[in-house]
Each structure stands twice: as structure tokens, then as C-alpha cells.
C-alpha positions in Angstrom: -0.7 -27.3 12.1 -2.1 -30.9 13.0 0.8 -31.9 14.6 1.1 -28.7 17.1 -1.1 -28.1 20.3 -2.3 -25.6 19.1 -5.8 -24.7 17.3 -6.9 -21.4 15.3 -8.9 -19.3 17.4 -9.2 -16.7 14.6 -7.6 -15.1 11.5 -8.2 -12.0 10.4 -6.5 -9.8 7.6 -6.1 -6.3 9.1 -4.4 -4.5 6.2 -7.2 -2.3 5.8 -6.9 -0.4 9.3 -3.0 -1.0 8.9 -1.9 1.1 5.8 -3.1 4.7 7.2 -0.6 3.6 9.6 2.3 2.7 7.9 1.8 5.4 5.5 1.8 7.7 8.5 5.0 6.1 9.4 6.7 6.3 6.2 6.1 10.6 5.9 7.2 10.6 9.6 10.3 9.2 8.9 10.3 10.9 5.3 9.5 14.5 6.2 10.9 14.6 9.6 13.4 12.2 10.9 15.3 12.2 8.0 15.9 16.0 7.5 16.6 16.2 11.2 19.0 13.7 11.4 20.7 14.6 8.1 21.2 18.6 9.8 22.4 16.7 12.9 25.0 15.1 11.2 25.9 18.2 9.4 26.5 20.1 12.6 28.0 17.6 14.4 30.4 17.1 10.9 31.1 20.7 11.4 32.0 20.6 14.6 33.7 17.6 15.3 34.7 16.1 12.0 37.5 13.5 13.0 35.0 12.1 15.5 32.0 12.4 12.4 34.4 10.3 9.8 35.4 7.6 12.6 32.0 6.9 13.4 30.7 7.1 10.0 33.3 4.5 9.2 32.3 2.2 11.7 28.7 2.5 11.0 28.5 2.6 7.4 27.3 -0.5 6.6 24.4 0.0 8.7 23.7 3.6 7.4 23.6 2.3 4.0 21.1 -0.7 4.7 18.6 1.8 6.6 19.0 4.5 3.8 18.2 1.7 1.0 15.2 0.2 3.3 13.7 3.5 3.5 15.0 5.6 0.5 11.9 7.2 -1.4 12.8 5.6 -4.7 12.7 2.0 -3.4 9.4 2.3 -1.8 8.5 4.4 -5.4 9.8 0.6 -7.3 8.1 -1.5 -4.3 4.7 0.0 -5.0 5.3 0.1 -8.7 6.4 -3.6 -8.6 4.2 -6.2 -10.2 4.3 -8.3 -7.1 1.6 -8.5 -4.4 0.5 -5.7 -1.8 1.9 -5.9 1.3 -0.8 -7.5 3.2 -1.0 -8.0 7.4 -3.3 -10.6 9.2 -3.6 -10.9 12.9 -3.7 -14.5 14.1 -4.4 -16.3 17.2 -4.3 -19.8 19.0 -5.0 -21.5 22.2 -3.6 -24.6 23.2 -5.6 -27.5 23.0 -5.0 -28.6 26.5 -6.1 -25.1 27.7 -8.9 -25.2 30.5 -12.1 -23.1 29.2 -13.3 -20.6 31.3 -16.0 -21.9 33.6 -15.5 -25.4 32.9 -13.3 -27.7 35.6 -11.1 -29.9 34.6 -11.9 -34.0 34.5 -10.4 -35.3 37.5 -7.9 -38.8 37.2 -8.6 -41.6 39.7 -5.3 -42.4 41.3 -3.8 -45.9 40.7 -3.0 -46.7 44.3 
């Protein structure tokens, strides 16, 4: 951090007013998105299959990663986990040749 231009203006954990959040987030995606998308799929399975299998094929590997990351029994062992809580902090920084507000900046006598 010495060696940027930068200094810290402030750092502030924000977990607290973050979690409703992401908990909101999670049953969103747990109680709706997922059950919608799943009797999407069906329908669309029933109605075009060949179509359903070729892009299911194509996409699986990415179906598979996003139904891991947000599968109910891996958030059930992340919580469980001994590790830390997930924890957010908001941080920011100003350059340290930034002008302040109300205050001009030095002017250089020329060399000629």
C-alpha cells in the first residue's frame, strides 16, 4: 500500500446490513428461479427434445458448476463448515495527487 498513489479514505465491514441481503438472494433463487427454470426445461424437453439434449450437451458443464454453487446442501456444508463467516467490507481511496475541494493547486514557476 506504500508504494501505490493511493491512501485509505475509509474501511468499513458492512456484513451486517449485507446478509439480509444475500439471504434474500439465496430463497429467490431457491424458492423461485429454480422451480421455474426446472418446469421450463421440462416443457421445453417435452416439446422439443432433440433441440433440449443438444443444448444440454453443449451447456453441461456450466449447468453443473451453477447447480453445485448454489445447490441447498453445499450452502447447508458452507455454513456448517468450521471456517470463517463470509464477511464483506466496503473500501475506499483517493489518490494522493488528488486536488481537495476548495483548495488550489501550488502553482510551478517556469524555467524560462
Amino acid at each position: 500500500m506504500k508504494r501505490t498513489p493511493f491512501v485509505l479514505v475509509k474501511d468499513e465491514d458492512i456484513t451486517r446490513r449485507v446478509s439480509p441481503n444475500m439471504e434474500l438472494v439465496n430463497d429467490l433463487l431457491m424458492n423461485r428461479i429454480k422451480p421455474a427454470t426446472l418446469s421450463i426445461g421440462r416443457y421445453v424437453e417435452g416439446r422439443h427434445p432433440l433441440l433440449t439434449r443438444l443444448a444440454l450437451g453443449l451447456l453441461r458443464k456450466k449447468l453443473d458448476k451453477l447447480n453445485h454453487k448454489y445447490s441447498p446442501v453445499t450452502a447447508a456444508r458452507k455454513s456448517s463448515s468450521v471456517t470463517r463467516p463470509t464477511a464483506f467490507s466496503c473500501t475506499a481511496f483517493r489518490s494522493r495527487f488528488a486536488v481537495q475541494p476548495g483548495v488550489l493547486p501550488k502553482r510551478r514557476k517556469s524555467k524560462c
